[in-house]
C-alpha positions in Angstrom: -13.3 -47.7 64.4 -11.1 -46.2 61.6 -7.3 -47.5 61.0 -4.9 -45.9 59.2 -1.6 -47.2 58.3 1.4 -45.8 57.0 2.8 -47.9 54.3 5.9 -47.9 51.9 3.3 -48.2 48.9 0.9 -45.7 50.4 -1.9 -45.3 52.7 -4.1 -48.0 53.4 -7.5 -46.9 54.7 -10.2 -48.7 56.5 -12.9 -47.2 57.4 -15.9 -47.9 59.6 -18.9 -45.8 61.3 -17.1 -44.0 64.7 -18.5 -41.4 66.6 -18.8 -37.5 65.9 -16.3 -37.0 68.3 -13.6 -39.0 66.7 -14.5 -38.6 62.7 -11.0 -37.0 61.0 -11.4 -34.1 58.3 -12.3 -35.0 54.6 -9.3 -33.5 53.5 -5.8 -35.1 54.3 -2.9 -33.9 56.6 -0.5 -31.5 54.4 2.3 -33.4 56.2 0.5 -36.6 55.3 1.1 -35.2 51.7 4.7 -34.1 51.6 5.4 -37.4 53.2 4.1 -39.3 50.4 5.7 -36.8 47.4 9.3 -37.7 49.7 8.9 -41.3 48.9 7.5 -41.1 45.5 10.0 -38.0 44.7 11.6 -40.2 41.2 8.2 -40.5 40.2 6.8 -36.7 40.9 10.3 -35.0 39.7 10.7 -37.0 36.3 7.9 -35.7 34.7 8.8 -31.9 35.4 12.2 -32.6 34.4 10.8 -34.2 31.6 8.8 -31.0 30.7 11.5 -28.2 31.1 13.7 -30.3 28.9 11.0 -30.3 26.0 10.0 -26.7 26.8 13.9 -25.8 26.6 14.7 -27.9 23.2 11.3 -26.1 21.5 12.8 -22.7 22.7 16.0 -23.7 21.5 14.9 -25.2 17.8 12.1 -22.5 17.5 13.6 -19.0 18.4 11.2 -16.0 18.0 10.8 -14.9 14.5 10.6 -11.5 13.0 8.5 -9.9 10.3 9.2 -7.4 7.7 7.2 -6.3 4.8 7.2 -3.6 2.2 4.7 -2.9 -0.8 5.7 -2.5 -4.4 2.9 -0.7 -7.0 2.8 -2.3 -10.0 1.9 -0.6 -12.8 -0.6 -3.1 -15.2 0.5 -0.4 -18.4 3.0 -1.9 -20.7 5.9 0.2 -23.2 4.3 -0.3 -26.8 6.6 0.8 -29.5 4.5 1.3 -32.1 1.7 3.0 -33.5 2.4 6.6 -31.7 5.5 5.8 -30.1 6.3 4.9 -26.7 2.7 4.9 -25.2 1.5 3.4 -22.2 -2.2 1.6 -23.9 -5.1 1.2 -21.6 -5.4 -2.5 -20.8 -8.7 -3.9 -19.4 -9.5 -4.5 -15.8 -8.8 -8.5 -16.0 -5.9 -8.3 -18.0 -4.3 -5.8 -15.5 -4.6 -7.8 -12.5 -3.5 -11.2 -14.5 -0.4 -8.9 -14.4 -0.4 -7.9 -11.3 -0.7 -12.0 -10.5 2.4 -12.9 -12.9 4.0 -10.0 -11.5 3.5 -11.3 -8.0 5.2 -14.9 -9.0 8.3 -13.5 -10.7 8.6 -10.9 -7.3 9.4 -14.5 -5.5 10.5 -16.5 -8.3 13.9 -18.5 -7.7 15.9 -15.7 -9.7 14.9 -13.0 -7.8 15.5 -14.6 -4.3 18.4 -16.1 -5.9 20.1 -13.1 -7.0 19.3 -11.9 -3.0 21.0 -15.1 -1.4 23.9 -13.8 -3.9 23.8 -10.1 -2.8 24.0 -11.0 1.2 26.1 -14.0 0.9 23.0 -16.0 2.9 25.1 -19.3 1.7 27.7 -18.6 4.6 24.6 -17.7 7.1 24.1 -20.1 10.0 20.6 -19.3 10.0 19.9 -20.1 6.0 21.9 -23.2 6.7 19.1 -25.1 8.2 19.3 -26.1 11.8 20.0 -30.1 13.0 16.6 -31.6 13.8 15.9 -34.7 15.6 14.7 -36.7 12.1 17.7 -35.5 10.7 19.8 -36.8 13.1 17.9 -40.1 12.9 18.2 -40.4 9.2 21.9 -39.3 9.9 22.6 -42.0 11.9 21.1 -45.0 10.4 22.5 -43.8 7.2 26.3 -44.4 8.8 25.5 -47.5 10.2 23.6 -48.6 6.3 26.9 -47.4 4.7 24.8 -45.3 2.9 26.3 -41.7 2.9 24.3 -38.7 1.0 26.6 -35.6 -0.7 26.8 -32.5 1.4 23.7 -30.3 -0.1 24.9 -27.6 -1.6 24.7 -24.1 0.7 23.0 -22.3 -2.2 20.4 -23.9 -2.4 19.9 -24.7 1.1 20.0 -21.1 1.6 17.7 -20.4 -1.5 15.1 -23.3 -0.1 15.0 -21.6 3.6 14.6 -18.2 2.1 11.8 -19.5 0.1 10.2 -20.5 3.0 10.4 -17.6 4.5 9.2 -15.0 1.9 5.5 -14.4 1.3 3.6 -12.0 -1.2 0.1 -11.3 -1.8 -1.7 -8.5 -3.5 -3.7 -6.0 -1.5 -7.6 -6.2 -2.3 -9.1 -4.6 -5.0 -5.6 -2.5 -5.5 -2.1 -3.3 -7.6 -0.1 -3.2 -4.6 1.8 -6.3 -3.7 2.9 -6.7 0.0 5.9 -8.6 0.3 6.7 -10.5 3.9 10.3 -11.6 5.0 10.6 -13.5 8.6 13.9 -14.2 10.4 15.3 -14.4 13.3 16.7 -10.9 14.1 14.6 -7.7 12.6 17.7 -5.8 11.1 17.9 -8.2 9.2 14.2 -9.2 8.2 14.3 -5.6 7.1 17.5 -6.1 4.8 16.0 -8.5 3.3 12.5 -7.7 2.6 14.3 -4.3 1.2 16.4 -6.3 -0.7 14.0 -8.7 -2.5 12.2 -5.2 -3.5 15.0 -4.0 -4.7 16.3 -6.7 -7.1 12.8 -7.3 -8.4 12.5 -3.9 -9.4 16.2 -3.3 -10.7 15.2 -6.4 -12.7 11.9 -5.3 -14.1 13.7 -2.4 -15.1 16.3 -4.4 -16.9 13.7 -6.4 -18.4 11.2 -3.6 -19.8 14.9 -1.7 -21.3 16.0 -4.7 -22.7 12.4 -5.0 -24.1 13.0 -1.6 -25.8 15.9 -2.2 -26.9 15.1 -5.1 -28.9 11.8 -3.3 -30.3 14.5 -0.7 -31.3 16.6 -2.8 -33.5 14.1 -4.4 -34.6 12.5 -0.7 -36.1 16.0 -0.7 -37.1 16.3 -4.0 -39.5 13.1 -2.9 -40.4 14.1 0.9 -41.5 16.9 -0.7 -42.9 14.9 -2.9 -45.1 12.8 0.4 -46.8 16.4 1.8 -47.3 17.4 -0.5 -49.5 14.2 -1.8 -51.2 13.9 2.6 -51.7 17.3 2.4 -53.6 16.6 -0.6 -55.2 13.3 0.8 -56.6 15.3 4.2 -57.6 18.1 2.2 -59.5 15.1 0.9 -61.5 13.5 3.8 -62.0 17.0 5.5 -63.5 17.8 2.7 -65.3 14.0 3.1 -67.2 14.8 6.8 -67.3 18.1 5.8 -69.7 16.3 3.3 -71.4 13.6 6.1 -72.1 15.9 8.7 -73.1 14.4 10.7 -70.0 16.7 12.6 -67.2 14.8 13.2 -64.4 11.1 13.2 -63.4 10.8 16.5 -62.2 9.5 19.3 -64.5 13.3 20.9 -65.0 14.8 17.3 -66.2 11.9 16.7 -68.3 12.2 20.6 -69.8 16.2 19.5 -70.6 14.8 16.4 -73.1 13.1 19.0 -75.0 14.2 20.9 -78.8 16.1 24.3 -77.4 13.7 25.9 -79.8 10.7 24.5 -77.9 12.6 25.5 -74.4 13.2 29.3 -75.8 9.5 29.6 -76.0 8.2 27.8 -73.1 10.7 30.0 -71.0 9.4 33.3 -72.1 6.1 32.0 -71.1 7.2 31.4 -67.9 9.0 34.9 -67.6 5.6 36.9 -68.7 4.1 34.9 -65.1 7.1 36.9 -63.5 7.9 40.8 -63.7 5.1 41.6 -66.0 2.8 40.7 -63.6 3.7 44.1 -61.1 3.6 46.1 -65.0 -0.5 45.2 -64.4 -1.1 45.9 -60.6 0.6 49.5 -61.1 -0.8 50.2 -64.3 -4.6 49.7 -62.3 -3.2 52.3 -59.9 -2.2 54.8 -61.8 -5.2 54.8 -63.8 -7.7 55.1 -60.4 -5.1 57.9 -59.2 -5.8 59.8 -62.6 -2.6 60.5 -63.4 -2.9 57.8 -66.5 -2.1 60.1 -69.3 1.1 62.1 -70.8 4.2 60.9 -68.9 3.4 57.6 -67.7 1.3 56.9 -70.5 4.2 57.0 -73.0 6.4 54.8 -70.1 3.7 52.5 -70.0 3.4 52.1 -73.8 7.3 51.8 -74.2 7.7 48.9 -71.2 5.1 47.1 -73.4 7.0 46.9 -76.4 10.0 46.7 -74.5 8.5 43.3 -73.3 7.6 42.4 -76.6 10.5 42.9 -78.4 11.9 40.9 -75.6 9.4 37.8 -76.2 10.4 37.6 -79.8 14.2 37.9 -79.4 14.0 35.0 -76.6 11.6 33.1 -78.9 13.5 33.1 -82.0 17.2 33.9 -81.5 17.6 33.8 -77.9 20.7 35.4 -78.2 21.4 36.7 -74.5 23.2 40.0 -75.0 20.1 41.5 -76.5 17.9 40.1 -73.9 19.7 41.5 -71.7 19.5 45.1 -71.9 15.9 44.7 -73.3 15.6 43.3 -69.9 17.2 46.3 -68.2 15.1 49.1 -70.2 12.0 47.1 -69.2 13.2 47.3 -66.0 14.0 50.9 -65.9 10.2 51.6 -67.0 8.7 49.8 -64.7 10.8 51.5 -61.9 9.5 54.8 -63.1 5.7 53.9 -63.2 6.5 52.4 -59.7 7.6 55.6 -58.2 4.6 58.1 -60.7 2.1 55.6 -58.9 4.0 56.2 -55.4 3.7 59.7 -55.6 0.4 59.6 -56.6 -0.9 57.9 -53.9 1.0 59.8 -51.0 
């Protein structure tokens, strides 16, 4: 015969064969059940309660988090400024990506994300502030009751840290491209912010490559600077041996000046026989292979020669310039009638 009694505690079962006719089910009596979870209700209730209050402090610390990113090409070239000017060189495959890799550091380097904390005033964000967690609190607490009181943290750098947290960058494979990742709790602003760390590291890569040329440039500068003077310096010199010397210049005309005038009279004619004469000869060979090389322009020819002759020795000897002159003019006059005789000849 089976017994069951319903206790405070529980149930009690004793069991013992029976018959077919009087065995129970295996399972128990749903109101058997509830009856049980009404007098153990503290004990079923205080777990669940337990549980929603953890699940609603996690939801509370942890809200959801968004993700932004962006990609920024680098480019692995550098700005030389020498050689051929402002030239991007080639650079070899390892170099460029160590670039690419220090490039990827300074995109989240404390001044760029500092100057982005600046830009939107994160400091004054509750969200950059850091949120109260239980540790805290306990370290809070015991702190008061130690005495032992730490300075307020300043909201910079608070702001800076939790930004630094939440910023990631990697390069792409086998590319230049760096993705850069921002997380926080709403998306307009994960966007803002991932756009703005872009942002300030390029506006300050492009500060830093023109300040870099800049710098080259005064530097060519001091350096052109430098030649000018050591240029003058070396020209002082060279007049001052040019006085010492007796010597006025280094250039054909000054040298000609520390020369006799009767040595310039004769080297000047020279010079002048290079000059007009030298169209008397290239008519002259006309005339004669048009055949018209006797009577008339014979006699012109003949008298431009010792025109120019007459002219030599007056400049060579006297070199008085009256009679040069219209020597000069006669000559000229001759020549401008064998000019026009070989003219007509020819047409």
């Amino acid at each position: 015969m089976t017994m069951v009694e319903n206790v405070r505690n529980g149930l009690l079962i004793g069991a013992s064969p029976r018959g077919e006719e009087g065995r129970e089910p295996w399972f128990l009596d749903p109101r058997e059940i509830l009856r049980t979870v009404g007098l153990r209700w503290i004990t079923v209730l205080l777990p669940v309660l337990l549980l929603l209050g953890l699940a609603a402090a996690w939801t509370h610390l942890n809200p959801p988090q968004y993700a932004a990113s962006t990609q920024i090409l680098i480019d692995p070239r550098g700005l030389q400024v020498v050689k051929d000017g402002l030239t991007p060189p080639d650079q070899a495959s390892d170099a460029s990506l160590l670039l690419v890799d220090s490039q990827l550091r300074v995109l989240t380097s404390d001044d760029v994300l500092g100057r982005v904390v600046d830009r939107f005033d994160l400091a004054k964000d509750p969200e950059f502030q850091g949120r109260e967690t239980l540790i805290g609190a306990l370290k809070g607490l015991i702190a008061r009751f130690t005495g032992r009181t730490e300075p307020p943290a300043d909201p910079r750098l608070t702001a800076l840290r939790i930004l630094r947290d939440r910023t990631g960058a990697r390069r792409l494979e086998r590319s230049f491209v760096l993705e850069l990742g921002v997380t926080s709790e709403d998306r307009e602003k994960a966007a803002r912010l991932a756009r703005g760390v872009a942002e300030t590291y390029l506006a300050r890569d492009a500060a830093t490559r023109s300040d870099t040329t800049r710098r080259a440039g005064e530097a060519i500068e001091g350096r052109l600077a430098e030649l000018r003077d050591a240029l003058r310096q070396a020209e002082d010199k060279a007049q001052a041996f040019r006085a010492r010397r007796n010597l006025v210049g280094t250039k054909a005309a000054d040298a000609d000046r520390g020369l006799p005038p009767q040595v310039q009279w004769k080297a000047h004619n020279y010079n002048h026989l290079m000059e007009q004469p030298t169209l008397f000869y290239a008519i002259c060979t006309v005339i004669a292979l048009s055949g018209t090389g006797k009577g008339v322009n014979a006699a012109i020819a003949w008298a431009y020669v010792g025109l120019r002759v007459i002219h030599s020795l007056v400049q060579a000897t006297t070199n008085k310039v009256g009679p040069r002159f219209m020597l000069f003019i006669a000559s000229s006059l001759a020549l401008a009638a064998l000019t026009l005789h070989a003219v007509m000849a020819v047409f």
